[in-house]
ZADO-1210 file (C-alpha; in nm, 4 decimals, padded with zeros to 6 digits):
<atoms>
<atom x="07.0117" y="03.8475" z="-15.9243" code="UNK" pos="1"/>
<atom x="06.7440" y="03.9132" z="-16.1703" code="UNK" pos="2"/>
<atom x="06.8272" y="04.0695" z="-16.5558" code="UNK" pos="3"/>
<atom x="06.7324" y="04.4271" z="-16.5930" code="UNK" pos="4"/>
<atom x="06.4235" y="04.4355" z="-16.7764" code="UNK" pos="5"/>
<atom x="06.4312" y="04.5378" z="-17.1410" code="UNK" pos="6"/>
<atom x="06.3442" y="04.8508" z="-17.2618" code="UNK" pos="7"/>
<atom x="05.9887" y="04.9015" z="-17.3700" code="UNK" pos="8"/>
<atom x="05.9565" y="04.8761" z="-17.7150" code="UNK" pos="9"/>
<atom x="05.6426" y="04.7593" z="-17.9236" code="UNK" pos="10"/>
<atom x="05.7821" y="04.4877" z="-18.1715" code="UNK" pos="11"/>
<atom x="05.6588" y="04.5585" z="-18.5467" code="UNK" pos="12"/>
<atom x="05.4863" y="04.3095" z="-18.7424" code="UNK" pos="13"/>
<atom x="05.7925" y="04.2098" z="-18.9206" code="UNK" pos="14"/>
<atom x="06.0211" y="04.2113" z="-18.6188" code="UNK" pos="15"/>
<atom x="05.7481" y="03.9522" z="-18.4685" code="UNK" pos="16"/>
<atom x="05.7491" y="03.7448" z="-18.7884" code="UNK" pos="17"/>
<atom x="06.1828" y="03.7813" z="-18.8077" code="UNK" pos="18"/>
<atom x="06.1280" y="03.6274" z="-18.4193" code="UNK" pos="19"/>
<atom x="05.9105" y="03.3899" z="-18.5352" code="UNK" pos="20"/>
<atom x="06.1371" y="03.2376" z="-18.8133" code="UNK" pos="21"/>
<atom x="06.4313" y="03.2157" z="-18.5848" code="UNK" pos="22"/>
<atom x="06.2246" y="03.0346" z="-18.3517" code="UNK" pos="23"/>
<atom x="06.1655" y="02.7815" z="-18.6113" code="UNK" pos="24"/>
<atom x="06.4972" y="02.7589" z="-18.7578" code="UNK" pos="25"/>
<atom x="06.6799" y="02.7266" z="-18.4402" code="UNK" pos="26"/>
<atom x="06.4501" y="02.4076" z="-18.3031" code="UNK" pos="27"/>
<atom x="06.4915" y="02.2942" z="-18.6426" code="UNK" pos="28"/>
<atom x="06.9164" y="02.3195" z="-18.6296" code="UNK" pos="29"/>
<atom x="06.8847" y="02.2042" z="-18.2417" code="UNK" pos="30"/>
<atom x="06.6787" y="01.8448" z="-18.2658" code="UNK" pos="31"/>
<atom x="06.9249" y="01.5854" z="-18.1352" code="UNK" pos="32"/>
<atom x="06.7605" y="01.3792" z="-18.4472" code="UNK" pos="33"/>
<atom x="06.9229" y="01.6498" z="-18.6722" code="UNK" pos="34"/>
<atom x="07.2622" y="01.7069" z="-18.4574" code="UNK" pos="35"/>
<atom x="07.3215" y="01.3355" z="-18.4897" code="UNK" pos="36"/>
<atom x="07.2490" y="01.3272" z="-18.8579" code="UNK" pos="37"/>
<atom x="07.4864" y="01.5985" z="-18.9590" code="UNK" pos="38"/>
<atom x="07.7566" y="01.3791" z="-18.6919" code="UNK" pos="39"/>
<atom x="07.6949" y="01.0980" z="-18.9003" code="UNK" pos="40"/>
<atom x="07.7606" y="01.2553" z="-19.1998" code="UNK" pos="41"/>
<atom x="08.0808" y="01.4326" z="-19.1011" code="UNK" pos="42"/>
<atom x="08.2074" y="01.1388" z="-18.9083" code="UNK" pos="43"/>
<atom x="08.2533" y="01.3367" z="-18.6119" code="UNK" pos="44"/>
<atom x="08.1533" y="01.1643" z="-18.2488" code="UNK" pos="45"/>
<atom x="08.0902" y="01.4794" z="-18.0947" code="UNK" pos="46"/>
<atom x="07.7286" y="01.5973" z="-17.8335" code="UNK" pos="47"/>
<atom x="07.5942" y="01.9191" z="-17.9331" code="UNK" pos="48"/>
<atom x="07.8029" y="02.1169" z="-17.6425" code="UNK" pos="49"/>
<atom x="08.1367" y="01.9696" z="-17.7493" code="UNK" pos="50"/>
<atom x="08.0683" y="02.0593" z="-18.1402" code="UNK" pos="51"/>
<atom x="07.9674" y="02.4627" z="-18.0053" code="UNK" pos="52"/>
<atom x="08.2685" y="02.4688" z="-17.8326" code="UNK" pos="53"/>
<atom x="08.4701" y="02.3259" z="-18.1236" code="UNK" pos="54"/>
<atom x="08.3237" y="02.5778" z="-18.3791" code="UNK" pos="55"/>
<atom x="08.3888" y="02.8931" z="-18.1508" code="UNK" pos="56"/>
<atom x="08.7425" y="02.8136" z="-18.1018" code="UNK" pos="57"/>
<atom x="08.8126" y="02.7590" z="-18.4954" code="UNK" pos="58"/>
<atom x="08.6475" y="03.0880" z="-18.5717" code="UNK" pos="59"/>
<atom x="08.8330" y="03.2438" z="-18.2974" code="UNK" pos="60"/>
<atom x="09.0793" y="03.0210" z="-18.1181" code="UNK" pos="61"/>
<atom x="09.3208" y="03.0366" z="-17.9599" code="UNK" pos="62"/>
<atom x="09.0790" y="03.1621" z="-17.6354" code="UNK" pos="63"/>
<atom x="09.1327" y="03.0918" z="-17.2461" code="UNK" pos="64"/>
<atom x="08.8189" y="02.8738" z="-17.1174" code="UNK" pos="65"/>
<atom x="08.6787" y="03.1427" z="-16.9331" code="UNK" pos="66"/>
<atom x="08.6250" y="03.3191" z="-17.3051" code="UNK" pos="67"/>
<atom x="08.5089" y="03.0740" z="-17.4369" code="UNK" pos="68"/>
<atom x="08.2616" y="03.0102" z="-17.1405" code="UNK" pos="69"/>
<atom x="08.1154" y="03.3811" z="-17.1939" code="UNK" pos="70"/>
<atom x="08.1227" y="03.3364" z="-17.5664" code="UNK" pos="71"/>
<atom x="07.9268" y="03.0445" z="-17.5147" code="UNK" pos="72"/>
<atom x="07.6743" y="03.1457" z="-17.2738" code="UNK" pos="73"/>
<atom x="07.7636" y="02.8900" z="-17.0615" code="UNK" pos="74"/>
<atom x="07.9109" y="02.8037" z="-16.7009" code="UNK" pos="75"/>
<atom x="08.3052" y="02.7691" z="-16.7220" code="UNK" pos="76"/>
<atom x="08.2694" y="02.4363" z="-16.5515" code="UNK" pos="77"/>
<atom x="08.1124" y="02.3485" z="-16.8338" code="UNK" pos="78"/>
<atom x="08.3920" y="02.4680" z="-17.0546" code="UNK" pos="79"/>
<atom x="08.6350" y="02.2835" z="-16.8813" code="UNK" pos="80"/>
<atom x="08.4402" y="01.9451" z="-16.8980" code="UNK" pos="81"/>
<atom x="08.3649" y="01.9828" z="-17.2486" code="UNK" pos="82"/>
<atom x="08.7505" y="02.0585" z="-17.3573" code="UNK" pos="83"/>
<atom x="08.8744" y="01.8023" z="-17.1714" code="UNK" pos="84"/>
<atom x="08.6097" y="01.5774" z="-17.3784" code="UNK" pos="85"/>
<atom x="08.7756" y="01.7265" z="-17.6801" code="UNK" pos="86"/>
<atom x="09.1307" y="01.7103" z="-17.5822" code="UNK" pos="87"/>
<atom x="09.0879" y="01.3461" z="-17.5006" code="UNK" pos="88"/>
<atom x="08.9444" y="01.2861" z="-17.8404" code="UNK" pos="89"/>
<atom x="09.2536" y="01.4966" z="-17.9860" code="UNK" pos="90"/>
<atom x="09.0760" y="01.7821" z="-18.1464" code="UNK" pos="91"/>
<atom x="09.1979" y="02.0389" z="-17.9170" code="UNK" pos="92"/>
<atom x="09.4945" y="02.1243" z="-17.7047" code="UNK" pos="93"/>
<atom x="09.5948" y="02.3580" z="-17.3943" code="UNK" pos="94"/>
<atom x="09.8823" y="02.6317" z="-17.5058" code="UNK" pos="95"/>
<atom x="09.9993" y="02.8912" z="-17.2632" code="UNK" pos="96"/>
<atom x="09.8186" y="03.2441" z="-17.2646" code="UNK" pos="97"/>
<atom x="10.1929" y="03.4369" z="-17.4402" code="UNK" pos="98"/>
<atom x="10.0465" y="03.7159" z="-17.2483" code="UNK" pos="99"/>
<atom x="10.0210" y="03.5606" z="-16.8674" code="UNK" pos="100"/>
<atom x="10.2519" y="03.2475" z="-16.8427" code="UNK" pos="101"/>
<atom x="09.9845" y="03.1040" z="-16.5981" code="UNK" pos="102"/>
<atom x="09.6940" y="03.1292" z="-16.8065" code="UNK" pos="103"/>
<atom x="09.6192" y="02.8392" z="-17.0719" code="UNK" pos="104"/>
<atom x="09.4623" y="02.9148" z="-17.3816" code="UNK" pos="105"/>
<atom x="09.2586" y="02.6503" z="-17.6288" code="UNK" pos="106"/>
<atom x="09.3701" y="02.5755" z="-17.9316" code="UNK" pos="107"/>
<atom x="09.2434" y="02.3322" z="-18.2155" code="UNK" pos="108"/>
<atom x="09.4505" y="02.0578" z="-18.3454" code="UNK" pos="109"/>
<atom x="09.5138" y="01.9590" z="-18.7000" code="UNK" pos="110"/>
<atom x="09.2272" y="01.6623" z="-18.6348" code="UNK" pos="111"/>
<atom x="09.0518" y="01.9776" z="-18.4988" code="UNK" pos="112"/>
<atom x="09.0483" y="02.1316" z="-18.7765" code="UNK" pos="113"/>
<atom x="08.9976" y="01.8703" z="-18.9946" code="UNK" pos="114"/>
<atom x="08.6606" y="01.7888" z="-18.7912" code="UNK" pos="115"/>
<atom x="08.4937" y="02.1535" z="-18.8087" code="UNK" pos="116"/>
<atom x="08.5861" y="02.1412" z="-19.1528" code="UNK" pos="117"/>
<atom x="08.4383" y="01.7787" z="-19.2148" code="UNK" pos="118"/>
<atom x="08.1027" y="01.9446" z="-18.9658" code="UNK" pos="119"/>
<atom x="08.0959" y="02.2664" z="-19.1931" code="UNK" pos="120"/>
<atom x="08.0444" y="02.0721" z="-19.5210" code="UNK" pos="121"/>
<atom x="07.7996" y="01.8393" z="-19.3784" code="UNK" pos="122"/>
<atom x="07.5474" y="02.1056" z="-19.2759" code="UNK" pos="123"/>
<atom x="07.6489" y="02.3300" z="-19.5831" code="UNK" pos="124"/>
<atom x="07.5679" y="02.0542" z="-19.8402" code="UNK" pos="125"/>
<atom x="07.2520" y="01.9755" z="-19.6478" code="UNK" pos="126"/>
<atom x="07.1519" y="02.3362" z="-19.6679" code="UNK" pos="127"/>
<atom x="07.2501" y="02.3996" z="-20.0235" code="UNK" pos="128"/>
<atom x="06.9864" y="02.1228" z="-20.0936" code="UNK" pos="129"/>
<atom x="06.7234" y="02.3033" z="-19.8644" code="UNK" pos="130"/>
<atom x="06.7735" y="02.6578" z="-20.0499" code="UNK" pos="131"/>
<atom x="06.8577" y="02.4444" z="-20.4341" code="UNK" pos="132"/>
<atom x="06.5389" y="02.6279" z="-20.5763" code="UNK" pos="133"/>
<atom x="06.6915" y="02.9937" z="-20.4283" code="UNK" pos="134"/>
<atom x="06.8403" y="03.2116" z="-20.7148" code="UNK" pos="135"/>
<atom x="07.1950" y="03.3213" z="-20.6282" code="UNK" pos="136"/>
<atom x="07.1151" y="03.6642" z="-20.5822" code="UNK" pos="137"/>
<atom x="06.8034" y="03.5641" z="-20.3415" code="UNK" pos="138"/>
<atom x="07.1292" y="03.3773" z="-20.1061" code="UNK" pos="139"/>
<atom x="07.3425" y="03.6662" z="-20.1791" code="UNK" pos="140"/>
<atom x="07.0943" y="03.8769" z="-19.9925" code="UNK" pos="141"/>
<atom x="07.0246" y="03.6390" z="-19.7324" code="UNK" pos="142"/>
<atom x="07.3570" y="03.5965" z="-19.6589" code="UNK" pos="143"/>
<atom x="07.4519" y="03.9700" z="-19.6455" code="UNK" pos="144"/>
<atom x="07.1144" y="04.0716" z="-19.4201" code="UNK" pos="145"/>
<atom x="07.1443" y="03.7205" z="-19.1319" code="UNK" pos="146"/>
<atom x="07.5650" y="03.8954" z="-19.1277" code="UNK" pos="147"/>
<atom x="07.4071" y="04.2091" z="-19.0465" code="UNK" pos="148"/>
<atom x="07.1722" y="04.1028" z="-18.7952" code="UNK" pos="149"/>
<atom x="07.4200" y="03.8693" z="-18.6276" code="UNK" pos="150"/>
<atom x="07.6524" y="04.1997" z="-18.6291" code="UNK" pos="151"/>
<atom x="07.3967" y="04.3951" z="-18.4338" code="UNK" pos="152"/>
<atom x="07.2763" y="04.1133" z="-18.2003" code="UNK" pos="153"/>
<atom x="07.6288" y="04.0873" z="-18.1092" code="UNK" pos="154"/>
<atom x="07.6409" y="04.5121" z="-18.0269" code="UNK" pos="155"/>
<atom x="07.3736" y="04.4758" z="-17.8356" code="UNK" pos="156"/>
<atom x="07.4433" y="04.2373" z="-17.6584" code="UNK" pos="157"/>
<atom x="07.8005" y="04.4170" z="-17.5876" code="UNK" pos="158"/>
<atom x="07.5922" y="04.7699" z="-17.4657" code="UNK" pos="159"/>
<atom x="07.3807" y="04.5399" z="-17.2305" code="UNK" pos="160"/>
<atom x="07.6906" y="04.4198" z="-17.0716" code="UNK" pos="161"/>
<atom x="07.8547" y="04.7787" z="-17.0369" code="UNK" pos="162"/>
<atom x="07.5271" y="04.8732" z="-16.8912" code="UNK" pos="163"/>
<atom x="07.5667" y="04.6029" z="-16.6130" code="UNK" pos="164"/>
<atom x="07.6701" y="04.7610" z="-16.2485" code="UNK" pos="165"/>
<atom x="08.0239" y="04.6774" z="-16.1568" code="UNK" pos="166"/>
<atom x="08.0659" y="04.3000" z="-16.1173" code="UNK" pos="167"/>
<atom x="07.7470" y="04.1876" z="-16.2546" code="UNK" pos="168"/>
<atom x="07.8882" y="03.9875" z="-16.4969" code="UNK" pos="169"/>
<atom x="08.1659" y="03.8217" z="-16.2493" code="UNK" pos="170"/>
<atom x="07.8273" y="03.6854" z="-16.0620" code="UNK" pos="171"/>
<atom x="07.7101" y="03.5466" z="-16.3228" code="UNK" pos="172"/>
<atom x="08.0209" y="03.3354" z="-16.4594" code="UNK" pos="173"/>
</atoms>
């Protein structure tokens, strides 16, 4: 089945320039060059997939996979493959769902933890040399306005999904 087309809108200059910038900055953050970089620095073994997964369930954990697999965009095959990568490797375990005994939920481990945290730094300290000639206030801003935006990417993405016909969404998990 084929998404709905979006609504016809004529993007402003700015929006085209925002769209632009994300472009950039999200090939830039992507490049396996980069990705095994920031690895190296955190001392974390992890493929790009595993370390998604691994930051979604810190900042929201404890989820079941199938969550986690519409969180992530992502096929919940993949989701299972990728926690049983991280299981293996001991930053992640399987707890039952408290609110259906035959549901499963994922939940980081202490090592888990530790590793997100160990990721986190690495790509902070790299970007806090990036933005070192930024005044505080200029980050401040920054900071408060990419929240916002992530805040309404994330509604709008919820009112396309309530906007779906009736089991839309099932097909596509």
């Amino acid at each position: 089945m084929s998404p709905e087309p979006l609504p016809v809108a004529t993007p402003t200059p700015e929006v085209i320039e925002i769209e632009r910038a994300l472009t950039r900055i999200t090939y830039l953050s992507t490049r396996a060059r980069q990705h095994d970089r920031l690895m190296a620095l955190a001392g974390v073994p992890l493929d790009r997939a595993a370390v998604a997964l691994l930051r979604q369930v810190a900042d929201s954990e404890p989820l079941r996979p199938g969550e986690l697999a519409q969180r992530l965009g992502v096929e919940a095959s993949h989701v299972t493959r990728t926690v049983q990568q991280l299981q293996k490797a001991g930053y992640v375990t399987r707890v039952p769902d408290p609110d259906d005994g035959r549901a499963q939920r994922i939940r980081l481990t202490e090592d888990g933890r530790a590793a997100v945290g160990r990721i986190r730094d690495a790509g902070a300290r790299g970007m806090q040399l990036a933005l070192s000639e930024w005044s505080p206030e200029e980050l401040r801003r920054l900071a408060t306005l990419f929240h916002r935006m992530v805040d309404d990417f994330l509604s709008y993405a919820v009112d396309e999904e309530a906007e779906q016909p009736a089991g839309a969404v099932a097909r596509e998990a």
